[in-house]
N, CA and C atoms of all chains as a GROMACS GRO file, in nm:
protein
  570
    1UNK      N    1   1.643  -2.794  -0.141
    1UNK     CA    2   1.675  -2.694  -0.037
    1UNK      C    3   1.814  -2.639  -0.064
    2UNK      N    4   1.828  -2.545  -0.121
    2UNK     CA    5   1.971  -2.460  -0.132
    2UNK      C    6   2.005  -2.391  -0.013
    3UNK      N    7   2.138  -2.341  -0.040
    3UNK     CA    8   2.219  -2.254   0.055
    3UNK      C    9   2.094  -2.139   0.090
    4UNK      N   10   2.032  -2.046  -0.048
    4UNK     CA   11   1.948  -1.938   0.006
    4UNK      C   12   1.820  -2.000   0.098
    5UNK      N   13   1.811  -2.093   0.100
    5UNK     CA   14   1.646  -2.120   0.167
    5UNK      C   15   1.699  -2.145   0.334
    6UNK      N   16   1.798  -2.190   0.314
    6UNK     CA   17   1.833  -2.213   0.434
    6UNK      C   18   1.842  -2.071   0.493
    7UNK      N   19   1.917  -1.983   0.428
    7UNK     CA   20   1.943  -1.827   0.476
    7UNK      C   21   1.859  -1.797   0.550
    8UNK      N   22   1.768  -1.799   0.413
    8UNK     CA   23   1.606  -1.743   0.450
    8UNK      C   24   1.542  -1.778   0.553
    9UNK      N   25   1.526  -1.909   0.624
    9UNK     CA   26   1.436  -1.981   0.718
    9UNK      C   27   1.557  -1.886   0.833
   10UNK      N   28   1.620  -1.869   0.811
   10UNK     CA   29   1.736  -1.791   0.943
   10UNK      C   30   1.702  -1.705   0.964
   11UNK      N   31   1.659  -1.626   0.848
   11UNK     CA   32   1.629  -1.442   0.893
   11UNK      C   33   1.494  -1.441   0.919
   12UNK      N   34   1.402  -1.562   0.838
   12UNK     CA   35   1.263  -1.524   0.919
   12UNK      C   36   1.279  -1.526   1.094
   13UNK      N   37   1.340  -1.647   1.103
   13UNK     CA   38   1.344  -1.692   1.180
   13UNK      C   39   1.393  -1.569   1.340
   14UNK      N   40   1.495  -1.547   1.294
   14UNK     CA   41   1.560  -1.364   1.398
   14UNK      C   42   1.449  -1.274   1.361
   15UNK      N   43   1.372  -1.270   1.256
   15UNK     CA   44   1.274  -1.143   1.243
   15UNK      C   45   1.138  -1.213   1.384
   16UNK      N   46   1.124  -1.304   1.352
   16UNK     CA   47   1.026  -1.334   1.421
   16UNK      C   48   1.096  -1.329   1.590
   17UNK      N   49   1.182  -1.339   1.593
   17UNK     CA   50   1.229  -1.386   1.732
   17UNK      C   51   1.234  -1.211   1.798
   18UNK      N   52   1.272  -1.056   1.721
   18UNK     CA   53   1.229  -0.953   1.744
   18UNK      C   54   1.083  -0.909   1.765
   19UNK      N   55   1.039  -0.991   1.658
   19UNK     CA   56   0.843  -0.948   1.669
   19UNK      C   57   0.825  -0.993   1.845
   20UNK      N   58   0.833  -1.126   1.861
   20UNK     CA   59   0.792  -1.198   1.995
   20UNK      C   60   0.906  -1.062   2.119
   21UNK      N   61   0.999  -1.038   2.092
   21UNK     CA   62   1.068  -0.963   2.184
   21UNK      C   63   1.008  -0.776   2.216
   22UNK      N   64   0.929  -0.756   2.083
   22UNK     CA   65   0.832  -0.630   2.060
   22UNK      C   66   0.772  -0.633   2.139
   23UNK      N   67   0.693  -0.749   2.128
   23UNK     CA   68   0.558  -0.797   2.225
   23UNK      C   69   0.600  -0.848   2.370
   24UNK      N   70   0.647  -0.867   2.410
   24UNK     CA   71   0.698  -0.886   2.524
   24UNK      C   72   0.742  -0.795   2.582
   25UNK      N   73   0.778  -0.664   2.582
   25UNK     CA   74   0.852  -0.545   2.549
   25UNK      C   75   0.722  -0.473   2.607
   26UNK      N   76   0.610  -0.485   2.477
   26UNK     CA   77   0.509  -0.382   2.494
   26UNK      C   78   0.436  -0.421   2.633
   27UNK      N   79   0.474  -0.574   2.654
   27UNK     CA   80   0.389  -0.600   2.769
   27UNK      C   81   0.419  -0.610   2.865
   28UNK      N   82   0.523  -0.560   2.928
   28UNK     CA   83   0.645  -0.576   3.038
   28UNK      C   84   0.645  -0.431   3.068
   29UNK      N   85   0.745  -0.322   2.958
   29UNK     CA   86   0.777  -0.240   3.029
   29UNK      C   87   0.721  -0.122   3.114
   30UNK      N   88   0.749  -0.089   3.170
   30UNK     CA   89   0.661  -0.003   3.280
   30UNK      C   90   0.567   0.125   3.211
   31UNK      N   91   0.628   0.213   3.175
   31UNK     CA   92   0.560   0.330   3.103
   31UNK      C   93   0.579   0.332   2.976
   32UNK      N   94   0.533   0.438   2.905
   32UNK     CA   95   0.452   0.418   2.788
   32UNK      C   96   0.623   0.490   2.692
   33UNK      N   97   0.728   0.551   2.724
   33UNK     CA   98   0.835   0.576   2.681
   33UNK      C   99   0.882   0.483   2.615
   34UNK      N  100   0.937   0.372   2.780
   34UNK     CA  101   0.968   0.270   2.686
   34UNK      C  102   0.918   0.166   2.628
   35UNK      N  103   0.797   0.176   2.626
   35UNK     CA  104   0.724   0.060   2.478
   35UNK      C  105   0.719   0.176   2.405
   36UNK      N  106   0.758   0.261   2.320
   36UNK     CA  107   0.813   0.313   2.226
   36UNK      C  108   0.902   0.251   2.188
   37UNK      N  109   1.040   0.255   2.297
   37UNK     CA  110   1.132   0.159   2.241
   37UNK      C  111   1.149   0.009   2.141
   38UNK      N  112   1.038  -0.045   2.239
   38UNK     CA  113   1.011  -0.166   2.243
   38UNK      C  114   0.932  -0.182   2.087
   39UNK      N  115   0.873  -0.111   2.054
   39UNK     CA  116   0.762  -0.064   1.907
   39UNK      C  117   0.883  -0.048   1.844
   40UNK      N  118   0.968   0.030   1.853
   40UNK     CA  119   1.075   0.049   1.720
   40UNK      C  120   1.166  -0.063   1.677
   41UNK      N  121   1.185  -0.144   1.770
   41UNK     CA  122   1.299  -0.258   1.784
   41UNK      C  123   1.219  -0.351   1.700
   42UNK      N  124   1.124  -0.383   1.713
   42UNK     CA  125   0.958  -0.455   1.617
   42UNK      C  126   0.982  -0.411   1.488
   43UNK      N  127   0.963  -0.272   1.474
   43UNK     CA  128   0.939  -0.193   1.354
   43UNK      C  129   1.043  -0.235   1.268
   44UNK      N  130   1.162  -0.229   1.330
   44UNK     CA  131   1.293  -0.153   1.223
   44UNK      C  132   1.317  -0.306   1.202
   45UNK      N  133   1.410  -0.374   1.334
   45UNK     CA  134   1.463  -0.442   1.276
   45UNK      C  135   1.376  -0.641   1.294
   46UNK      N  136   1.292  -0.629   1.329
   46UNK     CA  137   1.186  -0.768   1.278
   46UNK      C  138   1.108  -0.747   1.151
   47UNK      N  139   1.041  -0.670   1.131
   47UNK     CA  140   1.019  -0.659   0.955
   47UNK      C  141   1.182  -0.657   0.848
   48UNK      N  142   1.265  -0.589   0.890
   48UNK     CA  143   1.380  -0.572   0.823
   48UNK      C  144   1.443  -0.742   0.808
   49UNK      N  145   1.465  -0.786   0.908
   49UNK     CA  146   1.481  -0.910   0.892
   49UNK      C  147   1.394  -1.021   0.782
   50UNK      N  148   1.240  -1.055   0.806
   50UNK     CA  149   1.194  -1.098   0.764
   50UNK      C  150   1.184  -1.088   0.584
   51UNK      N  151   1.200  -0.900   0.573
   51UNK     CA  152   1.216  -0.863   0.432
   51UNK      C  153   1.336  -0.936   0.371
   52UNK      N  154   1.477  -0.926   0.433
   52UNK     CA  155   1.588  -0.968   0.413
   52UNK      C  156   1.563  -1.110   0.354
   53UNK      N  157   1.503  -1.176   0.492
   53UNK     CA  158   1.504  -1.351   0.437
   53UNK      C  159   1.394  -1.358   0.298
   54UNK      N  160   1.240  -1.253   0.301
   54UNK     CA  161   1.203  -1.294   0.165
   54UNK      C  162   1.269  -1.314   0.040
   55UNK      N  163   1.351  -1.166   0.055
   55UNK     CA  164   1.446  -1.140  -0.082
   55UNK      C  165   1.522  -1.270  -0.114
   56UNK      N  166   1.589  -1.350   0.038
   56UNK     CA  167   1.670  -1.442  -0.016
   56UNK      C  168   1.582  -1.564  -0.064
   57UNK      N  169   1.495  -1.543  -0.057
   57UNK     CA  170   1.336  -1.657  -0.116
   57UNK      C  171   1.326  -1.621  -0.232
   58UNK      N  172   1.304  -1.550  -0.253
   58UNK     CA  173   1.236  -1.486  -0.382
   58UNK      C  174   1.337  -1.495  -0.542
   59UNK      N  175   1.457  -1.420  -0.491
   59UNK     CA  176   1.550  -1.365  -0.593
   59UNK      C  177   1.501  -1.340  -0.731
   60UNK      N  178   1.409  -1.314  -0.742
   60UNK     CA  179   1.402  -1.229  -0.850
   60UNK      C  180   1.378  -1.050  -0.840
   61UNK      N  181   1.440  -0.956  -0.900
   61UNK     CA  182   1.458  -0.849  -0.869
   61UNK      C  183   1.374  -0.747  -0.865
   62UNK      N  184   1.262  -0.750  -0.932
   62UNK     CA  185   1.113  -0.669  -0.909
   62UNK      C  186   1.107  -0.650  -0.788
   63UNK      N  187   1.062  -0.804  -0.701
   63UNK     CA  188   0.998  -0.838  -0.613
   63UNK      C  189   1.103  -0.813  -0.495
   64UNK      N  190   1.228  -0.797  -0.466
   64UNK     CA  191   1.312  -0.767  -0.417
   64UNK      C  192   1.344  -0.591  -0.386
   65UNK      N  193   1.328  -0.532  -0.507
   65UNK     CA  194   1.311  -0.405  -0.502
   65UNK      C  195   1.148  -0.319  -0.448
   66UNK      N  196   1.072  -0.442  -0.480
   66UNK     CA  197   0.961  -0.407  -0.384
   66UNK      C  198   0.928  -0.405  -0.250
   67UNK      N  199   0.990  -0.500  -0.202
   67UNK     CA  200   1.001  -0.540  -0.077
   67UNK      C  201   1.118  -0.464  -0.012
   68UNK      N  202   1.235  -0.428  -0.062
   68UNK     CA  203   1.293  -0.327   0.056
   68UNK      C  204   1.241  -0.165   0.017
   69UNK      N  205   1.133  -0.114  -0.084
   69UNK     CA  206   1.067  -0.021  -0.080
   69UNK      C  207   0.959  -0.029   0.050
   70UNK      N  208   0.909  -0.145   0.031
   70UNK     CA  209   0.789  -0.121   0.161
   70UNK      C  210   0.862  -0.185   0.285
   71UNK      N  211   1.010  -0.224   0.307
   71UNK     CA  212   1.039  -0.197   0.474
   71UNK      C  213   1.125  -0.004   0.470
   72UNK      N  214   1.151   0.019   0.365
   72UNK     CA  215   1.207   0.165   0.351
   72UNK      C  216   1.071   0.236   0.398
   73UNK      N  217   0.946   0.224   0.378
   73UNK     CA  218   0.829   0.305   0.431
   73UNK      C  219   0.763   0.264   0.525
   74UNK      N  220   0.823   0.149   0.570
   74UNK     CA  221   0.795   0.133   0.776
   74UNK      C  222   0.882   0.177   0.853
   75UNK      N  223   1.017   0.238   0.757
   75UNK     CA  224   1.108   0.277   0.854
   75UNK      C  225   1.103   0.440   0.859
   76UNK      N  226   1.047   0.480   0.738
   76UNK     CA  227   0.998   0.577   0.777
   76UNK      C  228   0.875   0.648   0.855
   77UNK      N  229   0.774   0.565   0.855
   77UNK     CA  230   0.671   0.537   0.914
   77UNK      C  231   0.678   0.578   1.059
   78UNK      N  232   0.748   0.470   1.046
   78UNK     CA  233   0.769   0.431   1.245
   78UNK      C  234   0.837   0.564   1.282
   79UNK      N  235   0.957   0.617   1.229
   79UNK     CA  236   1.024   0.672   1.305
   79UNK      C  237   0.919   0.813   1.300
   80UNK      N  238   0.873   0.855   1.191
   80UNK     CA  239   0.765   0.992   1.223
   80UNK      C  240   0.654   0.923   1.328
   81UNK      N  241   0.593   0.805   1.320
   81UNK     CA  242   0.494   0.816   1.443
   81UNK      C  243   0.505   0.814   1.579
   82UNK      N  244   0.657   0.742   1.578
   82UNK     CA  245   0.715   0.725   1.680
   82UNK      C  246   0.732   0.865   1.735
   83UNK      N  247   0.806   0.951   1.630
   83UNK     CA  248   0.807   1.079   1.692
   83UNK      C  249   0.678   1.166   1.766
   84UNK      N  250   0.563   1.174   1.668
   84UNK     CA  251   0.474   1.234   1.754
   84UNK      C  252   0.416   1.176   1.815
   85UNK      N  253   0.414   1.041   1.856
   85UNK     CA  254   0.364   0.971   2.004
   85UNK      C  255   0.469   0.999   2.114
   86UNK      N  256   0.584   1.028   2.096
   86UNK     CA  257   0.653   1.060   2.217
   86UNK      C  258   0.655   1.169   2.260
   87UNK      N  259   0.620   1.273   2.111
   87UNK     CA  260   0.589   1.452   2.146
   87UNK      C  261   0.442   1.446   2.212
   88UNK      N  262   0.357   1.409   2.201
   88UNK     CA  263   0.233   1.377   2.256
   88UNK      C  264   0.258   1.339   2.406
   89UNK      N  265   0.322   1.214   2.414
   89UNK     CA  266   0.360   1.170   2.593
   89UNK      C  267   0.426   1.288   2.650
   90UNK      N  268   0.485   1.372   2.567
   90UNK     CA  269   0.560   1.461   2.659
   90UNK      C  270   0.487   1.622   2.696
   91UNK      N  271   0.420   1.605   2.614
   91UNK     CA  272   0.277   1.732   2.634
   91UNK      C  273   0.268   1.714   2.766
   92UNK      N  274   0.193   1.588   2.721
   92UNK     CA  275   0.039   1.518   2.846
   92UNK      C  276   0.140   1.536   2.950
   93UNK      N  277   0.303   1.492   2.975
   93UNK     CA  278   0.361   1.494   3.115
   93UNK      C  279   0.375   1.620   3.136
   94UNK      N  280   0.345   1.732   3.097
   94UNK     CA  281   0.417   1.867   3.089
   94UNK      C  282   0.277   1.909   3.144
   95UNK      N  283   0.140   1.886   3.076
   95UNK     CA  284   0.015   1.905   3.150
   95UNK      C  285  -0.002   1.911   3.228
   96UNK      N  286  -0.004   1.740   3.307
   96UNK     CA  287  -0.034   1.741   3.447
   96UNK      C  288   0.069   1.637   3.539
   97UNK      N  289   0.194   1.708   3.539
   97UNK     CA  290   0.269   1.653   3.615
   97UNK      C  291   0.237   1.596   3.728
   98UNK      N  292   0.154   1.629   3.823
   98UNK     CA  293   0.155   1.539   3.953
   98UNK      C  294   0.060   1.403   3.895
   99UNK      N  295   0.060   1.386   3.801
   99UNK     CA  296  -0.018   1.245   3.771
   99UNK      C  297   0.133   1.139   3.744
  100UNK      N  298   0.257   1.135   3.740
  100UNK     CA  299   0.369   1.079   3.720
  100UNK      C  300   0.408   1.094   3.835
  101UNK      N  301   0.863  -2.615   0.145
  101UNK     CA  302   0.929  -2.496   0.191
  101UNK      C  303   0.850  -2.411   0.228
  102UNK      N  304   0.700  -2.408   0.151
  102UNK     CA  305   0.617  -2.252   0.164
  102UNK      C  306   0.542  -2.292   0.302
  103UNK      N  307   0.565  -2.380   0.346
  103UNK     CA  308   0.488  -2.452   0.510
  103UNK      C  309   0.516  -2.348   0.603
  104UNK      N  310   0.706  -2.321   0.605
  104UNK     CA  311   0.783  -2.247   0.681
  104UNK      C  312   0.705  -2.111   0.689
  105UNK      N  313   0.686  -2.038   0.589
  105UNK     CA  314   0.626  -1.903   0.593
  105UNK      C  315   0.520  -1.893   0.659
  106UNK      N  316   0.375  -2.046   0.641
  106UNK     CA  317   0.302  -2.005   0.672
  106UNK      C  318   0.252  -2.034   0.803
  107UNK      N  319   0.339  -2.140   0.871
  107UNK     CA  320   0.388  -2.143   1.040
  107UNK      C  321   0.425  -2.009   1.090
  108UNK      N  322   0.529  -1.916   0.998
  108UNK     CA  323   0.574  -1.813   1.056
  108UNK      C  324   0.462  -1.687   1.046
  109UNK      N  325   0.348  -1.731   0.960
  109UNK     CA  326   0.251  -1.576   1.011
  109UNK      C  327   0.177  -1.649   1.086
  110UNK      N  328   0.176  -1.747   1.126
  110UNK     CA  329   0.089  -1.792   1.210
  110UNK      C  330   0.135  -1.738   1.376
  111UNK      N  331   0.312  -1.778   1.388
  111UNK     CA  332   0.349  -1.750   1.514
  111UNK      C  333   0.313  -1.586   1.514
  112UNK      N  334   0.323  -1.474   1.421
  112UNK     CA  335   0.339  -1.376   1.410
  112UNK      C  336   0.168  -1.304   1.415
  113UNK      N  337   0.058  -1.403   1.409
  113UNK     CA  338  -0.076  -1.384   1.447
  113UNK      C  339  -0.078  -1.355   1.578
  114UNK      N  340   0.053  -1.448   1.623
  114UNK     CA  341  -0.019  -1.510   1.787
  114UNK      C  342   0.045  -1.408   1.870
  115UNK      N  343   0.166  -1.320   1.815
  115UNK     CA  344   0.216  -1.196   1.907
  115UNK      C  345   0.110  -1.099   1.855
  116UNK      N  346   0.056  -1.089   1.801
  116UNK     CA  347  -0.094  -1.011   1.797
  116UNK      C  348  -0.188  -1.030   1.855
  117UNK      N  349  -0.238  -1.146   1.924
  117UNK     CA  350  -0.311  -1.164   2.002
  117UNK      C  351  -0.251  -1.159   2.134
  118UNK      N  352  -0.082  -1.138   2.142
  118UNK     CA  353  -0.091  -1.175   2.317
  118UNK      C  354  -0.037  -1.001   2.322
  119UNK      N  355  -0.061  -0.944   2.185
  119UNK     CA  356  -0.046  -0.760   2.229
  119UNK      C  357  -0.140  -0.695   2.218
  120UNK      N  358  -0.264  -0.797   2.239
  120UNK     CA  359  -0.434  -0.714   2.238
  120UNK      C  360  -0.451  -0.721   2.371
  121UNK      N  361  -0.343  -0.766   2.462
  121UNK     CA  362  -0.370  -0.738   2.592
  121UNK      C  363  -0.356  -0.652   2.675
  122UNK      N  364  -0.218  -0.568   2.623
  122UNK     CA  365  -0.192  -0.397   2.616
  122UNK      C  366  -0.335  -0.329   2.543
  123UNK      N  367  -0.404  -0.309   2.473
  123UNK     CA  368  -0.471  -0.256   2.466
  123UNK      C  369  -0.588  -0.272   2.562
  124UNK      N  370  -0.627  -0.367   2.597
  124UNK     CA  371  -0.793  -0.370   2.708
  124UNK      C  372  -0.699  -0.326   2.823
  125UNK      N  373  -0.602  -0.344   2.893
  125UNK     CA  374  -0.509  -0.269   3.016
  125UNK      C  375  -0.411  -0.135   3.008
  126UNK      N  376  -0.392  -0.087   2.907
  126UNK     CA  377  -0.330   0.011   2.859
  126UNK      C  378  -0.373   0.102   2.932
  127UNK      N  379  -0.255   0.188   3.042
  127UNK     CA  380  -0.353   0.258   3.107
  127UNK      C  381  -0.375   0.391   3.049
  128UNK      N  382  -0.322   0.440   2.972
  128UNK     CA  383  -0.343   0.630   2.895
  128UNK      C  384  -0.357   0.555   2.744
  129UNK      N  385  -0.407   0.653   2.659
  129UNK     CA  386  -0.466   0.634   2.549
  129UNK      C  387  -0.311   0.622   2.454
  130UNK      N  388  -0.208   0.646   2.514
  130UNK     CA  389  -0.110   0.665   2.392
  130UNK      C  390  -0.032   0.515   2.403
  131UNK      N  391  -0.072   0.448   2.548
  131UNK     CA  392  -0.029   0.275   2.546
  131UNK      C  393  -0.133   0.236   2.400
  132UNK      N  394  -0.219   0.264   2.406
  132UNK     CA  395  -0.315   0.229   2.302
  132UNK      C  396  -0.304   0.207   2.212
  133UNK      N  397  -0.230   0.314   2.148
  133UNK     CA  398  -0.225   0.332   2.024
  133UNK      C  399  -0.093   0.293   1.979
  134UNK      N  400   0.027   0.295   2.062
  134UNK     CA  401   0.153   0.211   2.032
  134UNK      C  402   0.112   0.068   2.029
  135UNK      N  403   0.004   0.020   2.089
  135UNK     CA  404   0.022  -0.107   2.020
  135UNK      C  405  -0.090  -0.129   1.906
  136UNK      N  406  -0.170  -0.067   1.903
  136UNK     CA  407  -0.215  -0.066   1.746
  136UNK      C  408  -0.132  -0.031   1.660
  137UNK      N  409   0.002   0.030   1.674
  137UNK     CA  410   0.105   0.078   1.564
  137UNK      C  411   0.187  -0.032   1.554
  138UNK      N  412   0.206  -0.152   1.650
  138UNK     CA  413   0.287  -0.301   1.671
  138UNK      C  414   0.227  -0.352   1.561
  139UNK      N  415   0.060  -0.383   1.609
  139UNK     CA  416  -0.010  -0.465   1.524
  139UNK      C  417   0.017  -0.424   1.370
  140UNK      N  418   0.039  -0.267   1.304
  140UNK     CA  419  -0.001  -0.249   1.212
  140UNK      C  420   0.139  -0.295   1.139
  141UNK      N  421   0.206  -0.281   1.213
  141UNK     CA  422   0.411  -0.351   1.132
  141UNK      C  423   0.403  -0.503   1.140
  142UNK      N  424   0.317  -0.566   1.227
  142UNK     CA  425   0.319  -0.715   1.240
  142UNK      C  426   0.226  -0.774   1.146
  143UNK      N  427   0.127  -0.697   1.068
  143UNK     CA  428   0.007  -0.747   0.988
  143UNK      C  429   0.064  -0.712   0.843
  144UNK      N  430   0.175  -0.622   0.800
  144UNK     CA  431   0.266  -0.558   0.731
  144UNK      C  432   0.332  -0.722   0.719
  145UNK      N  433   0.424  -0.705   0.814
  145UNK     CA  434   0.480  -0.877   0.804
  145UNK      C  435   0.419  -1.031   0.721
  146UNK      N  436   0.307  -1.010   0.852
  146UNK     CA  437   0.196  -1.090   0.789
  146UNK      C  438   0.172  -1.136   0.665
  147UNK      N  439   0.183  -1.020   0.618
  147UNK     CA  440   0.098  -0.971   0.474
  147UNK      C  441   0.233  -1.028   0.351
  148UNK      N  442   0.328  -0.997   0.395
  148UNK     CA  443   0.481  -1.005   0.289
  148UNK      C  444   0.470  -1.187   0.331
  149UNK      N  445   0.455  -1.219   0.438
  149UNK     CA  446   0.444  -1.386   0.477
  149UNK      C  447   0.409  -1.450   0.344
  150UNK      N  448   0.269  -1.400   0.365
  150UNK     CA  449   0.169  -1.481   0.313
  150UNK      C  450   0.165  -1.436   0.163
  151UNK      N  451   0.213  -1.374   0.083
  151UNK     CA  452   0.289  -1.308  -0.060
  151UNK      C  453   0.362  -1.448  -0.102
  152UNK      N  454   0.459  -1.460  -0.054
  152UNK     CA  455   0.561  -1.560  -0.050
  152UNK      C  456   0.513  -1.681  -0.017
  153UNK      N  457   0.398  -1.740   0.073
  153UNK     CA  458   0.390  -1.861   0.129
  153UNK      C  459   0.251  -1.908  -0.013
  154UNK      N  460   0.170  -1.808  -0.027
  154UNK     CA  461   0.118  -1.842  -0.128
  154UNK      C  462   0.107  -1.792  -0.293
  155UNK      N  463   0.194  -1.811  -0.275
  155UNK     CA  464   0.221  -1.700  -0.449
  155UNK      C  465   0.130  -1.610  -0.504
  156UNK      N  466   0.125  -1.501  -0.395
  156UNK     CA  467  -0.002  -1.371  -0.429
  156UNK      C  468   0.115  -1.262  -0.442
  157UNK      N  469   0.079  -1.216  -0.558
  157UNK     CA  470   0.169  -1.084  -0.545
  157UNK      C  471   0.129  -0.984  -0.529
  158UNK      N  472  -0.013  -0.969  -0.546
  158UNK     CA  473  -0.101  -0.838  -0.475
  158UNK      C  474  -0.093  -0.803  -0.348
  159UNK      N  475  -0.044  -0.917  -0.240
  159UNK     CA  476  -0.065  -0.914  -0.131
  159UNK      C  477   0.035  -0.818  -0.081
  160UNK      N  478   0.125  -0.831  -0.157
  160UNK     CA  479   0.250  -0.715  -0.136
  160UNK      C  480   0.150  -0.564  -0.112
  161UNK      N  481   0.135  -0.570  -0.224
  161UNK     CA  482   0.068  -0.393  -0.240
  161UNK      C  483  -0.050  -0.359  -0.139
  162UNK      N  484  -0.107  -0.513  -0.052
  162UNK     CA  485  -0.164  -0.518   0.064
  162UNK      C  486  -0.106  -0.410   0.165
  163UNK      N  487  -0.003  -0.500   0.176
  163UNK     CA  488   0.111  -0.432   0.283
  163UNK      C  489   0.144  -0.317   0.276
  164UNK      N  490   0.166  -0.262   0.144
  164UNK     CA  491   0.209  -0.102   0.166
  164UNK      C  492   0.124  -0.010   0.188
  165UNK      N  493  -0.006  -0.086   0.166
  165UNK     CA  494  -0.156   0.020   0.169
  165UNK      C  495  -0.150  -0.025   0.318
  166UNK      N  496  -0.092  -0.093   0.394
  166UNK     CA  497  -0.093  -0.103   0.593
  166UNK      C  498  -0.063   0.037   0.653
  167UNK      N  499   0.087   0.043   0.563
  167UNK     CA  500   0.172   0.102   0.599
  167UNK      C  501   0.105   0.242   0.583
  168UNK      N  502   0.096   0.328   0.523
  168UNK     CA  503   0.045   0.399   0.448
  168UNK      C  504  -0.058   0.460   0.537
  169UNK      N  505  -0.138   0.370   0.599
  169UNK     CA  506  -0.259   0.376   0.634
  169UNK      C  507  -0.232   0.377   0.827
  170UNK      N  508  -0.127   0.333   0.816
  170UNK     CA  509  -0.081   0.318   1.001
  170UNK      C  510  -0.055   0.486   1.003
  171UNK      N  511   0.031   0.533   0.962
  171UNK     CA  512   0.173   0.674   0.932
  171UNK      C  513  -0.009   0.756   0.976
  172UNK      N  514  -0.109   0.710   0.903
  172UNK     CA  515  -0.218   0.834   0.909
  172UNK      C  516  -0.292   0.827   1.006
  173UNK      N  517  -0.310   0.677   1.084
  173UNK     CA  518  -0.379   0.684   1.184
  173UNK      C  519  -0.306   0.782   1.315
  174UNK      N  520  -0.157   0.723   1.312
  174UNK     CA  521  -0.112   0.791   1.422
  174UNK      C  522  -0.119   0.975   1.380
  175UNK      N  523  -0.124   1.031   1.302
  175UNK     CA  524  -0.083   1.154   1.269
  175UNK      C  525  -0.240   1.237   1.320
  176UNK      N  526  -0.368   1.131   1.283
  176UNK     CA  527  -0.457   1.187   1.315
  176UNK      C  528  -0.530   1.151   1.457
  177UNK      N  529  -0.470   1.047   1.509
  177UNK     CA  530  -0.464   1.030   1.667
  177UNK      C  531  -0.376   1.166   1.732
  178UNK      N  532  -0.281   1.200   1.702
  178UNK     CA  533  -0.169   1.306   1.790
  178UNK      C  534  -0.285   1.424   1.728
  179UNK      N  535  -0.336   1.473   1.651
  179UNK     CA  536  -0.405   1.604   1.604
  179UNK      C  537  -0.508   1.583   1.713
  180UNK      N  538  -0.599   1.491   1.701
  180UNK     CA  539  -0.753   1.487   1.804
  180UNK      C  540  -0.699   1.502   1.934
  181UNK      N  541  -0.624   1.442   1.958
  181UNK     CA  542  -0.570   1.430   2.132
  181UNK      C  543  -0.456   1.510   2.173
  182UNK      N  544  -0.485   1.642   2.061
  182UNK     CA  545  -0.373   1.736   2.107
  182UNK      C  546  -0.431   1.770   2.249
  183UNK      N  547  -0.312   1.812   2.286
  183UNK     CA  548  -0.361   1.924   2.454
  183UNK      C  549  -0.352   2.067   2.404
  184UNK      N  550  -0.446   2.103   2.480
  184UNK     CA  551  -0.491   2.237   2.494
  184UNK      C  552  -0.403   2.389   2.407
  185UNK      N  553  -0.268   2.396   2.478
  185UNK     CA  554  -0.158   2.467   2.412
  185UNK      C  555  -0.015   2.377   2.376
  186UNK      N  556   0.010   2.350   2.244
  186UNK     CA  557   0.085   2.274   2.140
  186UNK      C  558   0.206   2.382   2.160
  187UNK      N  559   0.332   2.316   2.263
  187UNK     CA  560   0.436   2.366   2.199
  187UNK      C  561   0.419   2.381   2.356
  188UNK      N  562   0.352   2.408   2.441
  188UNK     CA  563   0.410   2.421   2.590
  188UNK      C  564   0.438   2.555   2.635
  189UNK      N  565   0.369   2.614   2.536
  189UNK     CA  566   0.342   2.785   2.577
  189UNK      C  567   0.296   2.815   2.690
  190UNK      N  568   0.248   2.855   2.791
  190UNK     CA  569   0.115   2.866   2.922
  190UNK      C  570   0.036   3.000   2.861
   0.00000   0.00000   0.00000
């Protein structure tokens, strides 16, 4: 068990502790705005984490450069879907306002 | 060591199952689909877990085909469930 594994079991460890705070988030907050929020905080930085601690698992550099390519395309991901799910919520409120 | 990872997609299964509960109560279709967009970053996770916990390296390229594949669901969810006039014209 080296210094990196230990790292590593740390950042899974905060990545996971955001995933559970996502979900809790999605299932708590009142309207659908803020579990957006709650979805991005998941997105960005609990995968970001978890990527972090693989890399410090892994260290070899392929697999390192692969892995912050595919959290670089959840972060882009998220933030375009994020966008048109909130342009979408804001239609639908613009529709039929007396339903809010 | 690889135990750790695979405890951790396990806990990371189980916020997937307790966010399939937003979906059967979700009350408008766009609760819906934000948490099918949770699930699809948490199965993403998942997926990089279980890369690492069992020495698959395909499983990686799993994950980016998630990703990939989430970005399109939502793009073609917001097109079908446009409203009527886009942009808030009357």
């Amino acid at each position: 068990m080296t210094i990196w594994n230990i790292f590593s079991i740390l950042f899974c460890l905060a990545g996971g502790a955001f995933f559970l705070a996502g979900v809790v988030g999605m299932l708590r907050f009142p309207d659908a705005m803020s579990r957006l929020h709650a979805l991005t905080k998941a997105d960005n930085l609990g995968l970001g984490f978890i990527v972090v601690g693989l890399c410090l698992r892994s260290l070899v550099v392929p697999v390192i450069i692969k892995l912050l390519l595919i959290w670089l395309t959840v972060l882009l991901a998220s933030s375009t879907a994020c966008f048109l799910v909130g342009n979408y919520i804001l239609q639908e409120a613009e529709e039929k306002p007396q339903e809010n | 060591m690889h135990h750790f990872y695979l405890l951790m997609a396990m806990f990371l299964f189980l916020t997937i199952l307790a966010g399939l509960l937003r979906v059967f109560i979700g009350p408008t279709k766009a609760d819906r689909m934000l948490a099918a967009q949770l699930f699809t970053t948490t199965g993403t996770a998942i997926c990089l877990l279980l890369a690492e916990a069992l020495q698959l390296d395909g499983v990686r390229d799993t994950a980016l085909v998630f990703v990939i594949l989430s970005i399109m669901a939502v793009a073609a969810f917001v097109r079908r469930l446009e409203p009527k006039n886009p942009g808030g014209e009357p």
